[in-house]
SEFIMAR-702390 format. One record per residue (C-alpha): residue number from 1; residue in three letters; chain; x, y, z. Coordinates in steps of 0.2 Angstrom, whole numbers, plus 5000, padded with zeros to 4 digits. Example, Ala and Ser with C-alpha at 12.3 -4.5 7.8 and 13.67 -1.06 7.14 Angstrom:
REM residues 2
{atom 1,'ALA','A',{5062,4978,5039}}
{atom 2,'SER','A',{5068,4995,5036}}
//
This chain:
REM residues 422
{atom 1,'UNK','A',{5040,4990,5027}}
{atom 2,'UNK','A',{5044,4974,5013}}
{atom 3,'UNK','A',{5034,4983,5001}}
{atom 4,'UNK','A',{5041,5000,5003}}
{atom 5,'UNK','A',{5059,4995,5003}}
{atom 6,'UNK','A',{5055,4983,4986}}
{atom 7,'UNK','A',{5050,4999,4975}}
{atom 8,'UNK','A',{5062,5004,4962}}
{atom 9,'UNK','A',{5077,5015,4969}}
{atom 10,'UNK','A',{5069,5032,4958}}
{atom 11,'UNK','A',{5055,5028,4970}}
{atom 12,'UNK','A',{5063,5026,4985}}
{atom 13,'UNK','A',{5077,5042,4981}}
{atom 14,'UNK','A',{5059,5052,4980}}
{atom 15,'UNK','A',{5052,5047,4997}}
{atom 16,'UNK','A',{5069,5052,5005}}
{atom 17,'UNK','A',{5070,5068,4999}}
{atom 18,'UNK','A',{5052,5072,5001}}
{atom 19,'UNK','A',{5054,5066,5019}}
{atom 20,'UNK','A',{5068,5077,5021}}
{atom 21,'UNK','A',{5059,5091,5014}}
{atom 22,'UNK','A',{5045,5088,5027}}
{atom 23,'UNK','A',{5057,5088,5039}}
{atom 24,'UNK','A',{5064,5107,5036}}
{atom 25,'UNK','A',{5045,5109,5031}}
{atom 26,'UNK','A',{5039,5108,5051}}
{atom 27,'UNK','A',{5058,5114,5058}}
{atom 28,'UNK','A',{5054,5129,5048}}
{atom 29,'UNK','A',{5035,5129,5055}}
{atom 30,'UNK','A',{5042,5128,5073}}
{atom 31,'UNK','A',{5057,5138,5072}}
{atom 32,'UNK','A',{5049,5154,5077}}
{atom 33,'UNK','A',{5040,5150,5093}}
{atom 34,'UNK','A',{5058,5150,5104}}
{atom 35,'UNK','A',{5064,5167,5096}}
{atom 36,'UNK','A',{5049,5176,5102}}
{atom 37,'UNK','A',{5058,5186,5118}}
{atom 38,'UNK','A',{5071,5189,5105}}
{atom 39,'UNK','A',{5061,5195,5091}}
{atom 40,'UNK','A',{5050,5205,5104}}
{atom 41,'UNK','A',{5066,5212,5112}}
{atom 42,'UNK','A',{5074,5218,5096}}
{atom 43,'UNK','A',{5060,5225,5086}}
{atom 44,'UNK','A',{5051,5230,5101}}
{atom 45,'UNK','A',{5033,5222,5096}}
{atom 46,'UNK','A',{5023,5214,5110}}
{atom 47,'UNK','A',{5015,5196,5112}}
{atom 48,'UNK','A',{4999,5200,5101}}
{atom 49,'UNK','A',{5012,5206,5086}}
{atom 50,'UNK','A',{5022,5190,5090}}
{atom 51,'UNK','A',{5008,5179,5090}}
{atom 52,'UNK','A',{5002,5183,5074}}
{atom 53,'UNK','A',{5018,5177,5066}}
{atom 54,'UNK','A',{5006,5161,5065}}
{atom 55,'UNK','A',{4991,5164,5058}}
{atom 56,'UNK','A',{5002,5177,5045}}
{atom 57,'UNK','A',{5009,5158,5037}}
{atom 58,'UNK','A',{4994,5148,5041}}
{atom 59,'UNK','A',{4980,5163,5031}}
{atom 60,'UNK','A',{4994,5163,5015}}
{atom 61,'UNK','A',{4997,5143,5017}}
{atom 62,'UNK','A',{4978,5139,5014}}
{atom 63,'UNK','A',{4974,5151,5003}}
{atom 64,'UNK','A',{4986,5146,4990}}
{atom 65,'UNK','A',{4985,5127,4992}}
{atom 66,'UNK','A',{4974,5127,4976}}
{atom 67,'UNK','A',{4981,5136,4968}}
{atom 68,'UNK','A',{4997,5124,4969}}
{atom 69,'UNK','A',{4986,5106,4969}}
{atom 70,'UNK','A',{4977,5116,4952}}
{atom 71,'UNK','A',{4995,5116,4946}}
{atom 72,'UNK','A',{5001,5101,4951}}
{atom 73,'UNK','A',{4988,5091,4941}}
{atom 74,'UNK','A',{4989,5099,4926}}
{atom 75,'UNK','A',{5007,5099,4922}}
{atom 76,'UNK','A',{5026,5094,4931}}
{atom 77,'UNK','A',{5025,5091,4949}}
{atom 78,'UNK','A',{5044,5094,4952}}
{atom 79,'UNK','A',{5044,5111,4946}}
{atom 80,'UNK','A',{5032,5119,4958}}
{atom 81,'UNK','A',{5039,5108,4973}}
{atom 82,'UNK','A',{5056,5114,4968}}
{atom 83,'UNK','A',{5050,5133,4965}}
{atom 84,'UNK','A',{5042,5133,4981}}
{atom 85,'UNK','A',{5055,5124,4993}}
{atom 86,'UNK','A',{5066,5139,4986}}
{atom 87,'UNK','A',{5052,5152,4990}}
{atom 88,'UNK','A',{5049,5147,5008}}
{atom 89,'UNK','A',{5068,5143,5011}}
{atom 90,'UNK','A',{5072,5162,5003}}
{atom 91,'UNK','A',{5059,5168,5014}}
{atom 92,'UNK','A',{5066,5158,5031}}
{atom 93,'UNK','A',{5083,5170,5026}}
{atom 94,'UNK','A',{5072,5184,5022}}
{atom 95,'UNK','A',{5064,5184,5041}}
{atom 96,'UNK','A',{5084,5185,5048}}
{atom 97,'UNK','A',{5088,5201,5038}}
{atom 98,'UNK','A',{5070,5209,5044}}
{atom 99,'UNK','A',{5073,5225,5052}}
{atom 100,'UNK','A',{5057,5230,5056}}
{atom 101,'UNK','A',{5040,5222,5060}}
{atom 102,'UNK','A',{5031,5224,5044}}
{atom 103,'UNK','A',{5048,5214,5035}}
{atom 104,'UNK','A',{5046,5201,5047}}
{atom 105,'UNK','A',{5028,5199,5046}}
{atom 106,'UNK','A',{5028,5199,5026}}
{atom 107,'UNK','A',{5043,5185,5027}}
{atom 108,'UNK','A',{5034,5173,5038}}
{atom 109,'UNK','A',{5019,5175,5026}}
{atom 110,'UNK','A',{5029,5170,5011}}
{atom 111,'UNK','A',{5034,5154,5018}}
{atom 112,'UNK','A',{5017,5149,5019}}
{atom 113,'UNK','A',{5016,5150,4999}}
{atom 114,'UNK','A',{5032,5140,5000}}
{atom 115,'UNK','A',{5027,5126,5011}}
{atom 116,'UNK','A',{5010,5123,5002}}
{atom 117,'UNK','A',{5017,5120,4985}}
{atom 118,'UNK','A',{5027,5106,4994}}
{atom 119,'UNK','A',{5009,5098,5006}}
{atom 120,'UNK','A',{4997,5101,4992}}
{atom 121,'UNK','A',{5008,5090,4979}}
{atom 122,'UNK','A',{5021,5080,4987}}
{atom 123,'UNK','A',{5008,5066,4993}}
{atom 124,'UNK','A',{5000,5063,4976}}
{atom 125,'UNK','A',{5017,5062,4966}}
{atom 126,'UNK','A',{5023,5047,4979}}
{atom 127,'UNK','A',{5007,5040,4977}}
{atom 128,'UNK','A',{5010,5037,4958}}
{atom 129,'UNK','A',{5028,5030,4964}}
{atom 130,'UNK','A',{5020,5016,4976}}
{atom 131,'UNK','A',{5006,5001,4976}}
{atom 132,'UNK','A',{4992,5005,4983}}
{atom 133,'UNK','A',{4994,4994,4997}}
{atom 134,'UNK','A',{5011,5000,5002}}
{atom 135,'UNK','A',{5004,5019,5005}}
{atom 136,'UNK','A',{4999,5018,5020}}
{atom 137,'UNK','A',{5017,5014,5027}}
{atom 138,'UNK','A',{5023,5028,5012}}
{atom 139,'UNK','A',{5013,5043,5021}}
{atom 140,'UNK','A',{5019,5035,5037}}
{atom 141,'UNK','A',{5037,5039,5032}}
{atom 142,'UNK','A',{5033,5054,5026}}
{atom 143,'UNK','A',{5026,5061,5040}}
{atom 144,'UNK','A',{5037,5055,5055}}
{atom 145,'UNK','A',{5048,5070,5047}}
{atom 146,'UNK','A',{5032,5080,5056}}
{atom 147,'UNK','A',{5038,5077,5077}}
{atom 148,'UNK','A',{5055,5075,5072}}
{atom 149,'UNK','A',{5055,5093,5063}}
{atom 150,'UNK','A',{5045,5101,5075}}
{atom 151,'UNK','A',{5056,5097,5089}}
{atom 152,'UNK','A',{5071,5100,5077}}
{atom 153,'UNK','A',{5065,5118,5077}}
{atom 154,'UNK','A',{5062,5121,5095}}
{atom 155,'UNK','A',{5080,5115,5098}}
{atom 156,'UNK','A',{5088,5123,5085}}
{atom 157,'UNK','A',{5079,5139,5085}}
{atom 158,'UNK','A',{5083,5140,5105}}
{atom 159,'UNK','A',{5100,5134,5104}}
{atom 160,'UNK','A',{5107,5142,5087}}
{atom 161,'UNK','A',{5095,5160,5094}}
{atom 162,'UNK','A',{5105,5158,5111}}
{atom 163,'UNK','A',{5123,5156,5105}}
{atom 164,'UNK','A',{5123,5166,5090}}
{atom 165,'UNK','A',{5108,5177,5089}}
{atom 166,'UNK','A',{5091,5174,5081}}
{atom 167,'UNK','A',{5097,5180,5065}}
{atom 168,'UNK','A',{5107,5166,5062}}
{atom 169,'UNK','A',{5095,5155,5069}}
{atom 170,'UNK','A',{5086,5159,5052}}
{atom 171,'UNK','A',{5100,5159,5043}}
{atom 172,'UNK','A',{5105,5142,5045}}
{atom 173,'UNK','A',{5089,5133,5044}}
{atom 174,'UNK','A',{5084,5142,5028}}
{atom 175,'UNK','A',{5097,5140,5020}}
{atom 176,'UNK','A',{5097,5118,5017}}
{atom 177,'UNK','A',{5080,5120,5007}}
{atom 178,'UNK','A',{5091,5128,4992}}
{atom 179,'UNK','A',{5100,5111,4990}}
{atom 180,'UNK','A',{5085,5104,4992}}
{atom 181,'UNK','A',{5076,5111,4979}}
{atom 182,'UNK','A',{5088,5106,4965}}
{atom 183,'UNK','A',{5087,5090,4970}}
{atom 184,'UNK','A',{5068,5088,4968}}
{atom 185,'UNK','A',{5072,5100,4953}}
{atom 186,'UNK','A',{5080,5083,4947}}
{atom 187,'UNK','A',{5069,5072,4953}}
{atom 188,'UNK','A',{5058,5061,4938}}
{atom 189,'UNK','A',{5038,5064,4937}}
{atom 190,'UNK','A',{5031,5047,4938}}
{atom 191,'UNK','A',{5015,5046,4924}}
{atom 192,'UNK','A',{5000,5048,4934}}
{atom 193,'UNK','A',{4991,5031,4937}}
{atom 194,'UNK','A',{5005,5021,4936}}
{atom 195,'UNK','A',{5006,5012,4951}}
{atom 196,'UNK','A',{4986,5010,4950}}
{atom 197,'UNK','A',{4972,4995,4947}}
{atom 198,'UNK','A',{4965,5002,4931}}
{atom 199,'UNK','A',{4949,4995,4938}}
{atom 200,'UNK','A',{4948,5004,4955}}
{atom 201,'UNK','A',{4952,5020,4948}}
{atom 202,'UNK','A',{4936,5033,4951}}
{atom 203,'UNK','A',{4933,5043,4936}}
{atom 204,'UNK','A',{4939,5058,4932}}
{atom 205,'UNK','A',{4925,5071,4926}}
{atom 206,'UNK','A',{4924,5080,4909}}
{atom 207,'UNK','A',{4935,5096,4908}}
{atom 208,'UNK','A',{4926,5110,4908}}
{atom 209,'UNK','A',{4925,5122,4894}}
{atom 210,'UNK','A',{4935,5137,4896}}
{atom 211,'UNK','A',{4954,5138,4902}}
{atom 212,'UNK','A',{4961,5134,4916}}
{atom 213,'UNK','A',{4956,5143,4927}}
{atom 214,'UNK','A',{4938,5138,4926}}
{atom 215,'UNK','A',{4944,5119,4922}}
{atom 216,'UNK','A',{4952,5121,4941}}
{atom 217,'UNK','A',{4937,5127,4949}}
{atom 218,'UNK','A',{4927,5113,4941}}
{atom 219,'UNK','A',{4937,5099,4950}}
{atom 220,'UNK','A',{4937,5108,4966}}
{atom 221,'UNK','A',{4917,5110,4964}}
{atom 222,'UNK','A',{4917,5091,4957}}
{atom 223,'UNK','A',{4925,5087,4972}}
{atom 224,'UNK','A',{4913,5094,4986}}
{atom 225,'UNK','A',{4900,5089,4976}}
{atom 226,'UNK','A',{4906,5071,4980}}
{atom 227,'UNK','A',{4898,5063,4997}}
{atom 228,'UNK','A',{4914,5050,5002}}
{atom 229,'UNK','A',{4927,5064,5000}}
{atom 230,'UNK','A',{4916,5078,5007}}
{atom 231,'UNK','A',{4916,5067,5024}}
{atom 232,'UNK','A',{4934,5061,5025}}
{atom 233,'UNK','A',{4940,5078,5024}}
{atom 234,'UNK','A',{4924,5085,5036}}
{atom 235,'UNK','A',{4929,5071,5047}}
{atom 236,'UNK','A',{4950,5077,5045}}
{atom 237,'UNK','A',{4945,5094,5049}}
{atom 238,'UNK','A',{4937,5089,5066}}
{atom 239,'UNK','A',{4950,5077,5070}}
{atom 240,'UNK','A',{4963,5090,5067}}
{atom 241,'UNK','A',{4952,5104,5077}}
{atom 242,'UNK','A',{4956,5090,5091}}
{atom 243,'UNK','A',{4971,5089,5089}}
{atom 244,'UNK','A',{4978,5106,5086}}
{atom 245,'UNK','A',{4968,5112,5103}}
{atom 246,'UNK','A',{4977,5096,5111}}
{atom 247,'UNK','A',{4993,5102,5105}}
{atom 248,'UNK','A',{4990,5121,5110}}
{atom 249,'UNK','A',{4982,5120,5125}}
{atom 250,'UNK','A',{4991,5105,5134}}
{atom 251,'UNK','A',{5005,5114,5142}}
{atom 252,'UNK','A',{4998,5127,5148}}
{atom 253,'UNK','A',{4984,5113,5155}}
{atom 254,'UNK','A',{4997,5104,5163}}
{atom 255,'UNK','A',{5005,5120,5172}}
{atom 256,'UNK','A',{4988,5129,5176}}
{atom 257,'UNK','A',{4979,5116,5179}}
{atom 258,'UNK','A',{4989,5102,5185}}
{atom 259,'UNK','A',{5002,5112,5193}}
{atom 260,'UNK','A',{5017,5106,5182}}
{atom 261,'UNK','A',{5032,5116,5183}}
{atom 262,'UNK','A',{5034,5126,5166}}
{atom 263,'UNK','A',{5049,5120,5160}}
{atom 264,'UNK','A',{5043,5101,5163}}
{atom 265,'UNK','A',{5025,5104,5157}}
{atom 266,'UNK','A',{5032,5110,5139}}
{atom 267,'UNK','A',{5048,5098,5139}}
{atom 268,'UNK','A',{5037,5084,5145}}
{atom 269,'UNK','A',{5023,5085,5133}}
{atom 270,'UNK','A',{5036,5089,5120}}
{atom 271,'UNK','A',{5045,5072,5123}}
{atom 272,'UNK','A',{5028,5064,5121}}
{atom 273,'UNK','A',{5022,5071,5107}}
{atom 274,'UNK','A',{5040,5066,5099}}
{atom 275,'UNK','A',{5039,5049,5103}}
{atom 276,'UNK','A',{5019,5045,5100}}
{atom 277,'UNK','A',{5023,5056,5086}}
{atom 278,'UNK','A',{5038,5046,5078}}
{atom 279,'UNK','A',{5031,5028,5084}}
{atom 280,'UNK','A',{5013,5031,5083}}
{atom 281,'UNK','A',{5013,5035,5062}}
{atom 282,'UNK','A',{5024,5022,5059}}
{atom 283,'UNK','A',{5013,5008,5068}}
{atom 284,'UNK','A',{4996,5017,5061}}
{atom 285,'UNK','A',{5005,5016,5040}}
{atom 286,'UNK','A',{5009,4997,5044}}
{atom 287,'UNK','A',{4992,4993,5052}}
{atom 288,'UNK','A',{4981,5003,5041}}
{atom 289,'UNK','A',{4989,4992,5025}}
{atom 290,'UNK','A',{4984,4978,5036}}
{atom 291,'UNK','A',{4968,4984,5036}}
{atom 292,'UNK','A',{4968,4988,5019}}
{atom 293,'UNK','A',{4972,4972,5013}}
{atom 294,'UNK','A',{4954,4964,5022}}
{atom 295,'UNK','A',{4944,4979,5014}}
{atom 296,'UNK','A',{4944,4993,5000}}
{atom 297,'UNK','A',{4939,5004,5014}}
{atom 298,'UNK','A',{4956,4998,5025}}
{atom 299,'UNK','A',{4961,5014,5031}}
{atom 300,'UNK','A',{4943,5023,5033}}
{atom 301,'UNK','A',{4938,5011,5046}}
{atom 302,'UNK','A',{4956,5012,5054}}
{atom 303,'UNK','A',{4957,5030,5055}}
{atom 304,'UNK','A',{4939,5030,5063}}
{atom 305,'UNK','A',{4943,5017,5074}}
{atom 306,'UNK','A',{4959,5024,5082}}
{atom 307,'UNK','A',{4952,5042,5082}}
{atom 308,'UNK','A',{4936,5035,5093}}
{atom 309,'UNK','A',{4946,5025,5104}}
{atom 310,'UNK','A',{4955,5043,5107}}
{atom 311,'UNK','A',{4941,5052,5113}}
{atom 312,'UNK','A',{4938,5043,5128}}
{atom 313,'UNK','A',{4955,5039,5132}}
{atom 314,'UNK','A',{4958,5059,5129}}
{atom 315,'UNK','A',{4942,5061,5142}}
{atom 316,'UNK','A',{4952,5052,5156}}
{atom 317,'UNK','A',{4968,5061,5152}}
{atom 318,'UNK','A',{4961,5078,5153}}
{atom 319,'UNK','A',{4949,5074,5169}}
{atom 320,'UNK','A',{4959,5063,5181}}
{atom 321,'UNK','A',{4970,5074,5191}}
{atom 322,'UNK','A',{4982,5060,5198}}
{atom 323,'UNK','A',{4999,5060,5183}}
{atom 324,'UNK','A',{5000,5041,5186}}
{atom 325,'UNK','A',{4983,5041,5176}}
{atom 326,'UNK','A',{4983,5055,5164}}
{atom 327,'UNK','A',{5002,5056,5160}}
{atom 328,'UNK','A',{4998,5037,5152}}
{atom 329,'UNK','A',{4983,5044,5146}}
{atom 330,'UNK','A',{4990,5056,5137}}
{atom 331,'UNK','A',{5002,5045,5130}}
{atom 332,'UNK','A',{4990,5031,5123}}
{atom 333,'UNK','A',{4978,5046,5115}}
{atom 334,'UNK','A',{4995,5054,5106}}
{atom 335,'UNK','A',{4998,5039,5100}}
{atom 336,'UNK','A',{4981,5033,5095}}
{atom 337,'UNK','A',{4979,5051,5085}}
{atom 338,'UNK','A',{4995,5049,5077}}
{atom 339,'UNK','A',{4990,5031,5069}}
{atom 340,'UNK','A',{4979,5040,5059}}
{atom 341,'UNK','A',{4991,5053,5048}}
{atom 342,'UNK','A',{4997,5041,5037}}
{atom 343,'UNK','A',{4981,5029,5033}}
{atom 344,'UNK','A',{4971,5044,5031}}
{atom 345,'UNK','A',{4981,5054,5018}}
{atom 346,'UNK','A',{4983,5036,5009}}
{atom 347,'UNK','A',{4962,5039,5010}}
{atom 348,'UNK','A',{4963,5054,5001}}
{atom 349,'UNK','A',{4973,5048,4987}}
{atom 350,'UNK','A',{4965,5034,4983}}
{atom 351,'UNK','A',{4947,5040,4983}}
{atom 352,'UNK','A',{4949,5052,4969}}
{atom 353,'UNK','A',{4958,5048,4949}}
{atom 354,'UNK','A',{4976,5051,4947}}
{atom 355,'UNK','A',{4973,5063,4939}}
{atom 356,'UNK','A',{4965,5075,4952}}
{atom 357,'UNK','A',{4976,5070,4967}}
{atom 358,'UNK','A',{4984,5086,4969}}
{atom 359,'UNK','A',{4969,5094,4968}}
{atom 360,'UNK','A',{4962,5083,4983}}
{atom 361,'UNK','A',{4975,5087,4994}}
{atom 362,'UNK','A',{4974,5105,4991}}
{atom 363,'UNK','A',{4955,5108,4995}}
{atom 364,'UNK','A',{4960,5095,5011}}
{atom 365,'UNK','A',{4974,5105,5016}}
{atom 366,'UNK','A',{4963,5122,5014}}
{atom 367,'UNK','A',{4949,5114,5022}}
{atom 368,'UNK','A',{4956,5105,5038}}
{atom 369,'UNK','A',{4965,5121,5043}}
{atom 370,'UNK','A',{4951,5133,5040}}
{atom 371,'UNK','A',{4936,5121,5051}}
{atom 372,'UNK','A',{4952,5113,5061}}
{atom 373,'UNK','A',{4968,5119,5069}}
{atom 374,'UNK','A',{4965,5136,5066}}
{atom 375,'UNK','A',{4950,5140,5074}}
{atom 376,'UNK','A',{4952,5128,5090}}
{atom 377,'UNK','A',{4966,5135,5100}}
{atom 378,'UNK','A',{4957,5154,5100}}
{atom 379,'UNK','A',{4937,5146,5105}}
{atom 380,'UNK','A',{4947,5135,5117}}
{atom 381,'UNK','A',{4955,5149,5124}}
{atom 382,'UNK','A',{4939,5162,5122}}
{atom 383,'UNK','A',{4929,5147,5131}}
{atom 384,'UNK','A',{4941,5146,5146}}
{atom 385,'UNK','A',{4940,5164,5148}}
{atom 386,'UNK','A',{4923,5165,5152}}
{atom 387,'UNK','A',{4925,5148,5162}}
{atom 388,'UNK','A',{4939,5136,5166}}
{atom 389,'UNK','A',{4954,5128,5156}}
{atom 390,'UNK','A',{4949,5112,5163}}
{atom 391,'UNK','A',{4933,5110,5156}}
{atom 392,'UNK','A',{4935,5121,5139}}
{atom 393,'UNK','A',{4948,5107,5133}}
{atom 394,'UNK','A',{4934,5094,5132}}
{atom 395,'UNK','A',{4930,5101,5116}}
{atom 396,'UNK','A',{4946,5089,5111}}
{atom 397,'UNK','A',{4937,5073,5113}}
{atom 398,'UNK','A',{4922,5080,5107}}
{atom 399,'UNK','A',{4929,5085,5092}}
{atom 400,'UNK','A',{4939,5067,5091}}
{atom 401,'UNK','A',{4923,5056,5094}}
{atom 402,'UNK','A',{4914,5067,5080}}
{atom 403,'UNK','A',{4931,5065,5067}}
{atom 404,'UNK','A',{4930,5048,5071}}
{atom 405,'UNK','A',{4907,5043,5066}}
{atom 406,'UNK','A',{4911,5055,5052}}
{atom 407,'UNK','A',{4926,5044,5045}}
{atom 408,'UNK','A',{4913,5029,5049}}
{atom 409,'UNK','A',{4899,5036,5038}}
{atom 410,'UNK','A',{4912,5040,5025}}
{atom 411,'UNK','A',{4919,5022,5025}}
{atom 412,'UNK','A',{4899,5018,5021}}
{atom 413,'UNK','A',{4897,5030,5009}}
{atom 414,'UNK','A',{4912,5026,4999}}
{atom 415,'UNK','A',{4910,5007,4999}}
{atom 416,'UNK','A',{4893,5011,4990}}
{atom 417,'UNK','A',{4904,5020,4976}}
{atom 418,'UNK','A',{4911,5011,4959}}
{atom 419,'UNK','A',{4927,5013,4956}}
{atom 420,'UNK','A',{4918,5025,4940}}
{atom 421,'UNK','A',{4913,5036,4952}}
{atom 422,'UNK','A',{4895,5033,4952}}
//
């Protein structure tokens, strides 16, 4: 982490509150799931209602990801962090003074317009903050807030909802992004490209005539139009189908199918998900520099790599029925996934201009979720309806082994590419 710890102290204040937001990003994400009986209890909805308190943040977080990356590359990257840490926190405080279904429903949507102002722009302001080489173990940092917060919200929600209700539960965790806003408020906006080889920059393409609206829509065609970024984020999107039906499904494989206890199938998983989570993204950021360091395509062919070694490991977790194989198993494929988060955000940023980062992240954001984590836990489930759990969560490594040629293909495709973009 040499290179990261040497970066200049505005550099370094950034990353830690951009961290810290990430932090409250996913403790906020995952603070509903242990108020559910009490939210079900006091408004007197049932599971369905409840369980579309998800897709009601996801729908709004996609949608207005472009908007915000449109945003972020054309004028101050603070502000619209800032504006929408205050939204999603105001929101979290909203959803504990909901009296009725309809408020709650409304309040957990708006924190998805929060949340994606943060995703969509965060990564491409640090990347103008830090080498290129050091990104890797930047987006590593940044995202070992991701375990860490979930777990934070599944202890604090349960805890804080137990003691003192689960009104205060959302009191209390909404209430930190308010400070935390100001602080990005305050944060400096490095100038875009400054921390890049002029040489390996791809071009950016002409503006478009028209405002800016049209000039928005232009980059996100621009950018689909483009072979390398259309695989890596194809490639993301089936790697995080994988990894969103890993995440959904495997407690209730281990309990139905494994006959785990409930309590230790969720706690159980949920430890290894903290520590392959925590460990797994700080080993990939540091190895995918390595990488990067042998080959312009570094982190393309180590995020291929580790998500194809996955795939089989995933095969023997979910198909060997003794725990002193697939508990191991599950293990070493947590942590083989997790290497990819931060090499393969590092990808994103560096295969489009400076000046269209923001954008990049957005349209991967919108994308990932739309082909990925939101569609896999429901076909999972619809396919073990008319079957067996056991055998409709081996569209996991499926889905991993195909992530993982695509990110191959791309790695091609993009070492074909001058750094003009042609």
């Amino acid at each position: 982490m040499a290179a990261v710890a040497s970066a200049s102290r505005p550099a370094l204040v950034a990353l830690g509150v951009l961290t810290t937001i990430n932090l409250l990003n996913y403790l906020d994400r995952y603070l509903v799931p242990p108020l559910v009986p009490d939210l079900e209890q006091a408004m007197g909805i049932s599971h369905g209602q409840a369980g579309w308190l998800w897709p009601a943040f996801m729908v709004v977080y996609m949608v207005t990801a472009p908007v915000f990356g449109a945003w972020g590359d054309r004028g101050s990257r603070t502000r619209p962090i800032a504006i929408g840490v205050a939204i999603w926190s105001l929101a979290t405080v909203l959803s504990g003074l909901a009296r009725n279904y309809p408020q709650l429903f409304a309040s957990r949507a708006l924190v998805g317009i929060g949340e994606a102002a943060y995703a969509a722009i965060a990564p491409a302001m640090l990347a103008d903050h830090f080498a290129i080489g050091a990104r890797g173990r930047v987006y590593a940092v940044l995202n070992m807030a991701i375990p860490v917060g979930a777990a934070l919200g599944y202890v604090l929600g349960g805890l804080i909802g137990h003691h003192y209700g689960w009104r205060a539960a959302f009191f209390l965790c909404g209430a930190p992004g308010m400070l935390l806003a100001a602080l990005v408020w305050a944060l400096p906006d490095p100038p875009r490209g400054q921390r890049d080889d002029p040489a390996s920059i791809p071009a950016r393409p002409a503006a478009a005539a028209g405002g800016a609206v049209a000039a928005a829509l232009q980059v996100y065609a621009d950018l689909l139009r483009r072979r390398p970024y259309r695989l890596l984020v194809l490639g993301y999107a089936a790697y995080t189908f994988g990894l969103g039906g890993l995440g959904f499904w495997m407690p209730t494989f281990l309990e139905q199918v494994r006959g785990i206890p409930p309590d230790a199938a969720t706690t159980g998983f949920g430890a290894i998900v903290i520590v392959t989570g925590f460990s797994g993204t700080l080993v990939g950021g540091w190895l995918g520099d390595f990488w990067l360091r042998r080959s312009r395509q570094g982190y393309l062919w180590f995020s291929a790599v580790t998500t194809l070694l996955a795939a089989p490991v995933a095969v023997i977790a979910l198909r060997s029925p003794a725990p002193g194989i697939y508990y191991p198993a599950i293990v070493i494929a947590e942590l083989l996934l997790f290497m990819s988060t931060g090499p393969i955000n590092a990808a994103i940023t560096n295969i489009v201009s400076p000046l269209e980062r923001a954008s990049a992240m957005a349209l991967s954001i919108f994308t990932i979720h739309l082909l990925g984590d939101v569609p896999s836990p429901p076909l999972i489930g619809h396919l073990a309806g008319s079957g067996s759990l056991g055998e409709a969560v081996l569209m996991v490594p499926v889905a991993l082994a195909i992530g993982g040629v695509i990110w191959l293909l791309c790695a091609r495709a993009a070492a074909r590419v001058t750094p003009a973009g042609a």
